[in-house]
KERO-468152 format. One record per atom (N, C-alpha, C, CB): residue number from 0; residue in three letters; chain; atom name; x, y, z. Coordinates in steps of 0.02 Angstrom, whole numbers. Atoms other than C-alpha are relative to their C-alpha. Glycine has a CB too. Example, Ala and Ser with C-alpha at 12.3 -4.5 7.8 and 13.67 -1.06 7.14 Angstrom:
// residues 2
- num|residu|chaine|atome|xx|yy|zz
- 0|ALA|A|N|45|-59|0 .
- 0|ALA|A|CA|615|-225|390 .
- 0|ALA|A|C|45|60|0 .
- 0|ALA|A|CB|-50|1|62 .
- 1|SER|A|N|-42|-59|-3 .
- 1|SER|A|CA|684|-53|357 .
- 1|SER|A|C|-39|55|37 .
- 1|SER|A|CB|20|23|-71 .
This chain:
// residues 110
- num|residu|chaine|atome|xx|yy|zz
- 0|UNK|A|N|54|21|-43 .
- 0|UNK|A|CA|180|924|-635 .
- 0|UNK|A|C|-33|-62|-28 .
- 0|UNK|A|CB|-51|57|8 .
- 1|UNK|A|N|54|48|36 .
- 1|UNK|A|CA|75|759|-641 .
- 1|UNK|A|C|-49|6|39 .
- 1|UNK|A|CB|16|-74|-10 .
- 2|UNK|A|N|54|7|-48 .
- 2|UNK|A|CA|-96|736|-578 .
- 2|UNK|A|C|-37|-68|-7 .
- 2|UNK|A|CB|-49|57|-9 .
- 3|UNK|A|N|19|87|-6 .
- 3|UNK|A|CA|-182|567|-541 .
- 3|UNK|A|C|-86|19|30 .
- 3|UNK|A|CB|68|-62|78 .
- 4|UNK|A|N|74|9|-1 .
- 4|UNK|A|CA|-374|532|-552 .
- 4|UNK|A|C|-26|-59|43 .
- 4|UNK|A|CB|-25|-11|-70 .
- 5|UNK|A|N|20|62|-47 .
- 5|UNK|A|CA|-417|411|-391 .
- 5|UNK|A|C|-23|-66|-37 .
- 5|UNK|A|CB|-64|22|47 .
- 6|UNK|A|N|29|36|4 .
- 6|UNK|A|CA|-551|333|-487 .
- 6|UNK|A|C|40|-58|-78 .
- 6|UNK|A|CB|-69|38|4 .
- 7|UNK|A|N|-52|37|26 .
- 7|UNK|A|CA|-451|302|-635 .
- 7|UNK|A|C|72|-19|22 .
- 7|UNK|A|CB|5|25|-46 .
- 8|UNK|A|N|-61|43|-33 .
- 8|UNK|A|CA|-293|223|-548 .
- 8|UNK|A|C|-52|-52|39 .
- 8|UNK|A|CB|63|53|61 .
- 9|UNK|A|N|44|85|-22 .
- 9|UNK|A|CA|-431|96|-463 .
- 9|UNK|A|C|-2|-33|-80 .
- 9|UNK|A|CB|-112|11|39 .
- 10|UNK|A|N|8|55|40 .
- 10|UNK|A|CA|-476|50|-637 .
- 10|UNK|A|C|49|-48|-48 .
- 10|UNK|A|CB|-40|22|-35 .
- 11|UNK|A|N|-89|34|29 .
- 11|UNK|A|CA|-308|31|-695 .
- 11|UNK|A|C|37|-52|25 .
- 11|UNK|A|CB|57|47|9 .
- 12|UNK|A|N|-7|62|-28 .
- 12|UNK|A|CA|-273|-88|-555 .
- 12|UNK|A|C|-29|-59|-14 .
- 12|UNK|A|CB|-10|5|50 .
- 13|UNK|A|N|25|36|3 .
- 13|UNK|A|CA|-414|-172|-574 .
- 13|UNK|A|C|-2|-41|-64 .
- 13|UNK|A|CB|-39|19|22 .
- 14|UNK|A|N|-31|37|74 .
- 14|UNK|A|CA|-371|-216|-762 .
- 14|UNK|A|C|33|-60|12 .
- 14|UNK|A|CB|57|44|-40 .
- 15|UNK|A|N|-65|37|-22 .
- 15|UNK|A|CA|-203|-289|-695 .
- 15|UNK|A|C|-20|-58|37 .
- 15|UNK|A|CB|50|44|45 .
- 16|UNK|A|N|15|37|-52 .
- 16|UNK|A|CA|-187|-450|-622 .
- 16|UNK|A|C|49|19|76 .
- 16|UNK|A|CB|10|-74|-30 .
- 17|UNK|A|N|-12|10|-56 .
- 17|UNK|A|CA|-76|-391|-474 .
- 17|UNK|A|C|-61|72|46 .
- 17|UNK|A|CB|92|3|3 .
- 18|UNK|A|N|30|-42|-61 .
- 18|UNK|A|CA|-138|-296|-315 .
- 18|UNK|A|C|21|77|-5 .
- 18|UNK|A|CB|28|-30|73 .
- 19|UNK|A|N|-38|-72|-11 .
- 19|UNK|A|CA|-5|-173|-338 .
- 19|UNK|A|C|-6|44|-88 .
- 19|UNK|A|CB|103|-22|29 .
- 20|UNK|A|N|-13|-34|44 .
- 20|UNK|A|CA|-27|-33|-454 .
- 20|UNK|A|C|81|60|21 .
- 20|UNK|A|CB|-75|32|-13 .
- 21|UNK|A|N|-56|-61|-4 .
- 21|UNK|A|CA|152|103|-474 .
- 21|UNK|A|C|-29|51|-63 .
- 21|UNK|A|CB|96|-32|-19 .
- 22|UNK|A|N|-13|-71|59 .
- 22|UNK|A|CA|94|259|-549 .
- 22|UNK|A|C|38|47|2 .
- 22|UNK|A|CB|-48|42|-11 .
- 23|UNK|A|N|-77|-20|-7 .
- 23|UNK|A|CA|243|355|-492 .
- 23|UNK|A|C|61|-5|18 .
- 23|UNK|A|CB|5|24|13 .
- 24|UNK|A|N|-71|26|-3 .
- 24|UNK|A|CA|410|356|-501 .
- 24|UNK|A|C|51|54|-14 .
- 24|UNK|A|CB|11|-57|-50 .
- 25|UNK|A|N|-67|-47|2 .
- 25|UNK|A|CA|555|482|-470 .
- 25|UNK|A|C|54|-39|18 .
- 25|UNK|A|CB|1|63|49 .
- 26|UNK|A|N|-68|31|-32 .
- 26|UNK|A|CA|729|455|-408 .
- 26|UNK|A|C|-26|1|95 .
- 26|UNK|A|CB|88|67|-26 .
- 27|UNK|A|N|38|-6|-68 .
- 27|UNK|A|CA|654|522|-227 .
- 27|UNK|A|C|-57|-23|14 .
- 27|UNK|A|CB|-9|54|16 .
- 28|UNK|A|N|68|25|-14 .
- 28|UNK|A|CA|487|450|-220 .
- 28|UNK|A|C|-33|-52|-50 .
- 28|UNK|A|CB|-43|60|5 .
- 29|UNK|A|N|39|50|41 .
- 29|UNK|A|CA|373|306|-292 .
- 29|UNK|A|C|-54|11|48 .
- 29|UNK|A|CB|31|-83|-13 .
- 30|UNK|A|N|64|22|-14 .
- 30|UNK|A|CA|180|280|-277 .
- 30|UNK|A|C|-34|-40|-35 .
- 30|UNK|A|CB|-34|42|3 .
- 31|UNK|A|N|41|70|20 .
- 31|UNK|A|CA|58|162|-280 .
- 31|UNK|A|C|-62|-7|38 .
- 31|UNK|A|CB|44|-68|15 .
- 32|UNK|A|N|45|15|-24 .
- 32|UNK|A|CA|-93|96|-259 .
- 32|UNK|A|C|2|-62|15 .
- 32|UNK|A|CB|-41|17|-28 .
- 33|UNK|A|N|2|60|-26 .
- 33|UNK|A|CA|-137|-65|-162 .
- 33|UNK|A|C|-57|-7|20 .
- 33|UNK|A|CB|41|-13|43 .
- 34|UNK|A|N|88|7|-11 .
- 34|UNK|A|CA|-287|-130|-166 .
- 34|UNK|A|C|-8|-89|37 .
- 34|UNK|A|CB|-54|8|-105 .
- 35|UNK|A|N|7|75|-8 .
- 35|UNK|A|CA|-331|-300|-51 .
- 35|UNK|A|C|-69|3|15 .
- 35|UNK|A|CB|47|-38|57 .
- 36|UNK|A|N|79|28|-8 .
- 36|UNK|A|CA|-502|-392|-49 .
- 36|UNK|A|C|-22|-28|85 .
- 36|UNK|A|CB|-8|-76|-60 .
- 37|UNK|A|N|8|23|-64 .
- 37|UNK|A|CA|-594|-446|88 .
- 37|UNK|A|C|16|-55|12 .
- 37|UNK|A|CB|-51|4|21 .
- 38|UNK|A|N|-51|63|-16 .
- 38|UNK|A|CA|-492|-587|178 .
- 38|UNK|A|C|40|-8|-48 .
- 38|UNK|A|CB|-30|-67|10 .
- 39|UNK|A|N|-88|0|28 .
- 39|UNK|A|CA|-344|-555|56 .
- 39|UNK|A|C|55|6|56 .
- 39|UNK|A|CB|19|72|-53 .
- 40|UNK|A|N|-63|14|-41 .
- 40|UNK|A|CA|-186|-617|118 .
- 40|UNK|A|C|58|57|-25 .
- 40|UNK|A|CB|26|-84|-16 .
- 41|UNK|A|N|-70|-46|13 .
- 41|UNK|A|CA|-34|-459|122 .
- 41|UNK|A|C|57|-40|-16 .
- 41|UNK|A|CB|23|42|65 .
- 42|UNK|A|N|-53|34|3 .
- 42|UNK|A|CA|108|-558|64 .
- 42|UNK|A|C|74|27|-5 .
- 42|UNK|A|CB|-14|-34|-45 .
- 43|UNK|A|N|-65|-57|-7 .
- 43|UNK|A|CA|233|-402|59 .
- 43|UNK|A|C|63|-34|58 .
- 43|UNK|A|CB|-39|88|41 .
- 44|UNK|A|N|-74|2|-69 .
- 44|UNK|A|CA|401|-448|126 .
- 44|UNK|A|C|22|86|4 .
- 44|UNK|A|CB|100|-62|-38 .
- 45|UNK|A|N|-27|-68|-34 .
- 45|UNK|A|CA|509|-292|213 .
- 45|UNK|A|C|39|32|-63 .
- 45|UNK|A|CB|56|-14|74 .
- 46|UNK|A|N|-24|-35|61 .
- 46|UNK|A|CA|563|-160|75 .
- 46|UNK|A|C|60|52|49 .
- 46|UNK|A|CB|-77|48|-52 .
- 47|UNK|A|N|-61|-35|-19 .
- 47|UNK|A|CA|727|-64|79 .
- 47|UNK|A|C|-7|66|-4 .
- 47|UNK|A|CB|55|-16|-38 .
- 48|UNK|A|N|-10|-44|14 .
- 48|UNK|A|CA|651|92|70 .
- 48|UNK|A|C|-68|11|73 .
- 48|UNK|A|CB|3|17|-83 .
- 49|UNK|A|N|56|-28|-15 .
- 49|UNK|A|CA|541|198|195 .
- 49|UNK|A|C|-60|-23|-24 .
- 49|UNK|A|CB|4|55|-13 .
- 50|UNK|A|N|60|-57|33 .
- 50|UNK|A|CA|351|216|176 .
- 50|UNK|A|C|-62|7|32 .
- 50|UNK|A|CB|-24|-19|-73 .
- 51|UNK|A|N|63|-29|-46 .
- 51|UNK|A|CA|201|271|224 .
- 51|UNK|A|C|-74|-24|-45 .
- 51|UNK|A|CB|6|102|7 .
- 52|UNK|A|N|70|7|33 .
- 52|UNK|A|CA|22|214|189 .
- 52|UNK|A|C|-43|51|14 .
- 52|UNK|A|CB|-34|-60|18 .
- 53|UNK|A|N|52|-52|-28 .
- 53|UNK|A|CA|-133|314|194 .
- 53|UNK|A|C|-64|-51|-46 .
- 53|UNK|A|CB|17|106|-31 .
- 54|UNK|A|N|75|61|25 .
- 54|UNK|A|CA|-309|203|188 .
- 54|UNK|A|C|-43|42|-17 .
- 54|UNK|A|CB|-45|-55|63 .
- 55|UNK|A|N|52|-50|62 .
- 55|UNK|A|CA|-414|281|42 .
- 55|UNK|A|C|-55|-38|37 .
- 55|UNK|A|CB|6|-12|-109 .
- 56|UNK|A|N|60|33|-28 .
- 56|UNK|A|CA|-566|156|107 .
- 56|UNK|A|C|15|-46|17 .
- 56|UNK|A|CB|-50|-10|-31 .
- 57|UNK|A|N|-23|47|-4 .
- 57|UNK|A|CA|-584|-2|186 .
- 57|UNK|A|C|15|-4|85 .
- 57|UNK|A|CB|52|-1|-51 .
- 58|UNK|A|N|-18|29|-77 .
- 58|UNK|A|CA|-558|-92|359 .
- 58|UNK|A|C|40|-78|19 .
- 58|UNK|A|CB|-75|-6|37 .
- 59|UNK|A|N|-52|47|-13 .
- 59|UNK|A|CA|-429|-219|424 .
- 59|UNK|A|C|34|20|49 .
- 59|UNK|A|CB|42|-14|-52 .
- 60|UNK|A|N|-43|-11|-48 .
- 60|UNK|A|CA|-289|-228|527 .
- 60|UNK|A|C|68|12|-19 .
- 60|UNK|A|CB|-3|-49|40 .
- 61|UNK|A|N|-60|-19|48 .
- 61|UNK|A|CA|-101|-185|512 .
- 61|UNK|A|C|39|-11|43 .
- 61|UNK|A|CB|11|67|-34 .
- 62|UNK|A|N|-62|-19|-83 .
- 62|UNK|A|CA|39|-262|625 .
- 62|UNK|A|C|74|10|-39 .
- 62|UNK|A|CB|13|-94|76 .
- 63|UNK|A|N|-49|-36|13 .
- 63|UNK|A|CA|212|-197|626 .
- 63|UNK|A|C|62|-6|56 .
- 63|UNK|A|CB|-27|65|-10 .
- 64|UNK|A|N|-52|-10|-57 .
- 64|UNK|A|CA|368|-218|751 .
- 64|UNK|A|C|-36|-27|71 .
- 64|UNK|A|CB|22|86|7 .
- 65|UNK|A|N|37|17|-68 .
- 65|UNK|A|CA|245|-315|877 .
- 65|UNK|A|C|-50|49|35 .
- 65|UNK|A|CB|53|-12|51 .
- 66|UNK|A|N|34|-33|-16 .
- 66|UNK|A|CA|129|-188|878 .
- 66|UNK|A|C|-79|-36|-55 .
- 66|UNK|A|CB|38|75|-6 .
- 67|UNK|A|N|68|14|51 .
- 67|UNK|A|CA|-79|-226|780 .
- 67|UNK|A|C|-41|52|12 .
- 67|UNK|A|CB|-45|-69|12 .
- 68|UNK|A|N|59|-33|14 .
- 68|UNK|A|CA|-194|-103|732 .
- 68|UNK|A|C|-51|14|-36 .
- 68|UNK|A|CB|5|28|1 .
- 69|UNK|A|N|70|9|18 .
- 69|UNK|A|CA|-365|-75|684 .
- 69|UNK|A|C|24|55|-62 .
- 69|UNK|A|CB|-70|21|65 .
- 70|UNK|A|N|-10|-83|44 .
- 70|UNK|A|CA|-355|53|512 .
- 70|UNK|A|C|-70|-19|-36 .
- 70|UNK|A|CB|87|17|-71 .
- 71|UNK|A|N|44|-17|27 .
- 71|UNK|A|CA|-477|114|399 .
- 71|UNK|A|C|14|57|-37 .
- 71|UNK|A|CB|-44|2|36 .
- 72|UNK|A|N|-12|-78|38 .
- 72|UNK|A|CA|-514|265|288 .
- 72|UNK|A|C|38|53|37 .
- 72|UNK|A|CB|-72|38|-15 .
- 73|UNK|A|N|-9|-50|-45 .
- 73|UNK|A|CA|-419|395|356 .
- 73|UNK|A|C|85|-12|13 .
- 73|UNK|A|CB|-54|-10|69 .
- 74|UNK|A|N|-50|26|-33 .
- 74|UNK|A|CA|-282|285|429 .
- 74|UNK|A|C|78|18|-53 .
- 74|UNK|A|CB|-24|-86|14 .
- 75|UNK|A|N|-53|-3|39 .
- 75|UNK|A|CA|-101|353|397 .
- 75|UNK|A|C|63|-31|38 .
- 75|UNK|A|CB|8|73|-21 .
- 76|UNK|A|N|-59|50|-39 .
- 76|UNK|A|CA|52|221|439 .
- 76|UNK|A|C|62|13|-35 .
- 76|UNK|A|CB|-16|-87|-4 .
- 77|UNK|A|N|-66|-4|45 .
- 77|UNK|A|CA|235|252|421 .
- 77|UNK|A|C|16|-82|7 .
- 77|UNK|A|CB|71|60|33 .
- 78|UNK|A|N|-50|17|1 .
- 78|UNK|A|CA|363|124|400 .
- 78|UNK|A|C|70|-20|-9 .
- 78|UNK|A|CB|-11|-2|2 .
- 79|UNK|A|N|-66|-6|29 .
- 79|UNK|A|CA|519|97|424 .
- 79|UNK|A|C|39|-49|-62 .
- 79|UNK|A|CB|37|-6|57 .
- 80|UNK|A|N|-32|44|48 .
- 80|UNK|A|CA|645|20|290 .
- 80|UNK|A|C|29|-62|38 .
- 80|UNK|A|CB|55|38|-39 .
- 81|UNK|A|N|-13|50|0 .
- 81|UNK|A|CA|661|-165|310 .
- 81|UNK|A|C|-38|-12|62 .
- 81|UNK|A|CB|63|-13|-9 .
- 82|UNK|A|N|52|0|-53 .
- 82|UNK|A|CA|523|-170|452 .
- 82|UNK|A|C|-37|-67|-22 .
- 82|UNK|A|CB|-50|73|1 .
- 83|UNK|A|N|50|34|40 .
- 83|UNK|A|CA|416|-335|429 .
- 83|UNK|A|C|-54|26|24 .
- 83|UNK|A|CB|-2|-73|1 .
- 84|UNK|A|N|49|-44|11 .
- 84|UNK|A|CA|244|-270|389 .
- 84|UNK|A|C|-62|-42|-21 .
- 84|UNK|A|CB|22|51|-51 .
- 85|UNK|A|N|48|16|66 .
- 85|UNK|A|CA|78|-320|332 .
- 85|UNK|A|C|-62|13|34 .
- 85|UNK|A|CB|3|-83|-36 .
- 86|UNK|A|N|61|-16|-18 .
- 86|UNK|A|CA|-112|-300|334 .
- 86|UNK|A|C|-24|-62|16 .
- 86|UNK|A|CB|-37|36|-47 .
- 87|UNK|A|N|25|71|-19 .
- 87|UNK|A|CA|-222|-445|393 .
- 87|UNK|A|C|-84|4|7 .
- 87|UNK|A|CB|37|-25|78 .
- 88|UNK|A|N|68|1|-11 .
- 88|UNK|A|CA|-401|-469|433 .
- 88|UNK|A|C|-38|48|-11 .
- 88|UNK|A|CB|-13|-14|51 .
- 89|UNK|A|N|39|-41|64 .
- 89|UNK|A|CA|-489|-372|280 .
- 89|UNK|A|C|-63|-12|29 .
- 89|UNK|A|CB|6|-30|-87 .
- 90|UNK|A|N|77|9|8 .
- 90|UNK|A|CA|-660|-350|318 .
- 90|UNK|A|C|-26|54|-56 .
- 90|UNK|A|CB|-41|13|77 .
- 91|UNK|A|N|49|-71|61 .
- 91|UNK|A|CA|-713|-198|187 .
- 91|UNK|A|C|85|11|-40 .
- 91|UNK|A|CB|-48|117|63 .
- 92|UNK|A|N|-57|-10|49 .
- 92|UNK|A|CA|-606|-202|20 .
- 92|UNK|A|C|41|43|28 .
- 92|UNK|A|CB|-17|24|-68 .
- 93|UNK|A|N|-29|-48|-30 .
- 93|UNK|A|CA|-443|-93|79 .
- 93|UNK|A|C|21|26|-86 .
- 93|UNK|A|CB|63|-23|67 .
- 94|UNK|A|N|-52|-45|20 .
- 94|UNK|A|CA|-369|37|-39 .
- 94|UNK|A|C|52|40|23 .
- 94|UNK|A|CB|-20|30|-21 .
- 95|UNK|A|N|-59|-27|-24 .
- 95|UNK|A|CA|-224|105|-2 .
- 95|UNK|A|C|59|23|-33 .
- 95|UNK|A|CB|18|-36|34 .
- 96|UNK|A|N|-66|-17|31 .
- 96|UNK|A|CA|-101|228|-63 .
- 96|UNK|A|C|69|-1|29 .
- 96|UNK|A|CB|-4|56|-19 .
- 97|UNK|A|N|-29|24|-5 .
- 97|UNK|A|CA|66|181|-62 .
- 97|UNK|A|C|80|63|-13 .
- 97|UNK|A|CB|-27|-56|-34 .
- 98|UNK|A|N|-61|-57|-5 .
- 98|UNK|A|CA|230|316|-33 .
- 98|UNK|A|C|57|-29|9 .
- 98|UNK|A|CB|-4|50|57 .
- 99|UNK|A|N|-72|11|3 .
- 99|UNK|A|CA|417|255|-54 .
- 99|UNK|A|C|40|45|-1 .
- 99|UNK|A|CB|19|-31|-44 .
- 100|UNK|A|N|-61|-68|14 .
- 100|UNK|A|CA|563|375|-26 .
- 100|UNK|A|C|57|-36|24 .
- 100|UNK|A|CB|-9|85|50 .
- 101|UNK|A|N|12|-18|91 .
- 101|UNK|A|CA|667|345|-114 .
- 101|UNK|A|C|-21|-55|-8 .
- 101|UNK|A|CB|65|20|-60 .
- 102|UNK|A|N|38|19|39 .
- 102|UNK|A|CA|573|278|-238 .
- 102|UNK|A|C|27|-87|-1 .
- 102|UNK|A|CB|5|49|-67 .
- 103|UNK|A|N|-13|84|-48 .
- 103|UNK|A|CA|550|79|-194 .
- 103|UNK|A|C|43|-32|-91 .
- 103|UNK|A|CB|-122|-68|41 .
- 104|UNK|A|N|-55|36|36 .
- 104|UNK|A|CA|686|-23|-274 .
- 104|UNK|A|C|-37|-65|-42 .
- 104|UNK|A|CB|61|-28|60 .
- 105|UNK|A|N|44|61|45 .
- 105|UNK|A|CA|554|-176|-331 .
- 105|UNK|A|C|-62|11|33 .
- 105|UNK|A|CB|26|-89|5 .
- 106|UNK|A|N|79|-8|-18 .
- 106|UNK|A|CA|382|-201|-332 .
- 106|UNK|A|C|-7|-102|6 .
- 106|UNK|A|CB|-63|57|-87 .
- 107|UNK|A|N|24|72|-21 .
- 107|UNK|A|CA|407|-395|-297 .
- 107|UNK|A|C|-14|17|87 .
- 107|UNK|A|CB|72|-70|-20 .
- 108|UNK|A|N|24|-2|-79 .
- 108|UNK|A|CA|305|-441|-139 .
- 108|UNK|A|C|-63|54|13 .
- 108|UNK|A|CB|70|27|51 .
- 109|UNK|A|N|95|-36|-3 .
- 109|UNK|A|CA|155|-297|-163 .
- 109|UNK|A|C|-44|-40|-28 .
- 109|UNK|A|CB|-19|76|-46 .
Protein backbone atom coordinates (compact mmCIF):
# COMPACT_ATOMS: atom_id res chain seq x y z
CA UNK A 1 0.00 0.00 0.00
CA UNK A 2 1.07 3.72 -0.51
CA UNK A 3 -0.71 6.70 0.72
CA UNK A 4 -0.21 10.33 -0.51
CA UNK A 5 -0.78 13.56 1.63
CA UNK A 6 -2.58 16.26 -0.90
CA UNK A 7 -0.97 18.99 0.90
CA UNK A 8 2.35 17.54 0.85
CA UNK A 9 2.51 16.55 -2.96
CA UNK A 10 1.52 20.51 -3.55
CA UNK A 11 4.62 21.31 -1.68
CA UNK A 12 6.69 18.96 -3.41
CA UNK A 13 5.65 20.44 -6.68
CA UNK A 14 5.99 23.57 -5.66
CA UNK A 15 9.78 23.01 -4.74
CA UNK A 16 10.28 21.74 -8.38
CA UNK A 17 10.66 23.88 -11.19
CA UNK A 18 8.23 21.88 -13.47
CA UNK A 19 4.33 21.94 -13.28
CA UNK A 20 4.30 18.30 -13.32
CA UNK A 21 4.80 16.40 -10.22
CA UNK A 22 4.85 11.91 -10.72
CA UNK A 23 4.33 10.45 -7.41
CA UNK A 24 3.29 7.16 -8.80
CA UNK A 25 4.36 4.69 -10.80
CA UNK A 26 3.46 0.96 -11.52
CA UNK A 27 3.64 -1.02 -14.67
CA UNK A 28 -0.44 -0.34 -14.87
CA UNK A 29 -0.82 3.07 -13.67
CA UNK A 30 1.12 6.48 -13.10
CA UNK A 31 0.04 9.67 -11.11
CA UNK A 32 0.53 13.01 -10.90
CA UNK A 33 -0.04 16.16 -9.97
CA UNK A 34 -0.40 19.24 -12.27
CA UNK A 35 -0.55 22.27 -11.08
CA UNK A 36 -1.13 25.52 -13.68
CA UNK A 37 -1.25 29.26 -12.60
CA UNK A 38 -3.55 31.69 -13.50
CA UNK A 39 -3.18 32.37 -17.34
CA UNK A 40 -0.60 29.45 -17.55
CA UNK A 41 -0.18 28.18 -20.90
CA UNK A 42 -0.90 23.85 -21.06
CA UNK A 43 1.79 22.96 -23.36
CA UNK A 44 1.10 19.03 -23.12
CA UNK A 45 1.34 17.38 -26.46
CA UNK A 46 -0.99 13.97 -26.95
CA UNK A 47 0.39 11.03 -24.67
CA UNK A 48 0.33 7.35 -25.69
CA UNK A 49 -1.42 6.32 -22.86
CA UNK A 50 -5.12 6.84 -21.58
CA UNK A 51 -6.00 9.31 -18.79
CA UNK A 52 -8.16 10.87 -16.76
CA UNK A 53 -8.02 14.13 -14.79
CA UNK A 54 -9.90 15.05 -11.75
CA UNK A 55 -9.74 19.09 -10.74
CA UNK A 56 -8.61 19.16 -6.99
CA UNK A 57 -9.36 23.22 -7.18
CA UNK A 58 -9.30 25.83 -9.59
CA UNK A 59 -11.22 27.14 -12.77
CA UNK A 60 -10.39 27.18 -16.53
CA UNK A 61 -11.27 25.55 -19.48
CA UNK A 62 -10.38 22.20 -21.21
CA UNK A 63 -10.78 21.51 -25.02
CA UNK A 64 -10.44 18.13 -26.49
CA UNK A 65 -11.50 16.50 -30.01
CA UNK A 66 -13.37 19.94 -30.89
CA UNK A 67 -15.23 19.91 -27.99
CA UNK A 68 -14.38 23.16 -24.77
CA UNK A 69 -15.35 23.04 -21.40
CA UNK A 70 -15.76 25.01 -18.43
CA UNK A 71 -14.02 22.68 -15.28
CA UNK A 72 -13.36 23.31 -11.85
CA UNK A 73 -13.12 21.51 -8.49
CA UNK A 74 -14.96 18.56 -8.94
CA UNK A 75 -14.41 18.26 -12.68
CA UNK A 76 -13.50 14.62 -13.84
CA UNK A 77 -12.12 14.30 -17.71
CA UNK A 78 -11.09 11.18 -19.49
CA UNK A 79 -8.83 10.98 -22.34
CA UNK A 80 -8.12 9.16 -24.88
CA UNK A 81 -4.47 8.00 -25.93
CA UNK A 82 -2.97 10.31 -28.45
CA UNK A 83 -6.07 12.77 -28.26
CA UNK A 84 -4.72 16.48 -28.56
CA UNK A 85 -5.61 17.99 -25.22
CA UNK A 86 -5.11 20.92 -23.11
CA UNK A 87 -6.38 23.41 -20.51
CA UNK A 88 -6.63 27.13 -21.38
CA UNK A 89 -8.05 30.16 -19.82
CA UNK A 90 -6.89 29.71 -16.00
CA UNK A 91 -8.67 32.01 -13.99
CA UNK A 92 -8.19 30.35 -10.22
CA UNK A 93 -4.76 28.40 -9.85
CA UNK A 94 -5.88 24.72 -11.28
CA UNK A 95 -4.70 21.57 -9.49
CA UNK A 96 -5.16 18.65 -10.93
CA UNK A 97 -4.61 15.04 -10.44
CA UNK A 98 -3.26 13.25 -13.07
CA UNK A 99 -4.11 9.14 -13.92
CA UNK A 100 -2.15 7.18 -16.75
CA UNK A 101 -2.94 3.52 -17.51
CA UNK A 102 -0.61 2.18 -18.23
CA UNK A 103 1.59 4.10 -16.52
CA UNK A 104 2.58 7.23 -18.96
CA UNK A 105 5.63 6.42 -20.99
CA UNK A 106 7.29 10.24 -20.47
CA UNK A 107 6.59 13.07 -18.58
CA UNK A 108 7.97 15.42 -21.47
CA UNK A 109 5.18 17.96 -22.38
CA UNK A 110 3.40 18.12 -18.59
Amino acid sequence: MKQFEAADLKRQQAVGSNRYLEFLREESLSMGLYVLPVGGVDTQQPHTEDEVYYVVSGRGRFTSGGEDHAVQAGSIIYVAAHAEHHFHSIEEELQILVFFAPAEYSQQGQ
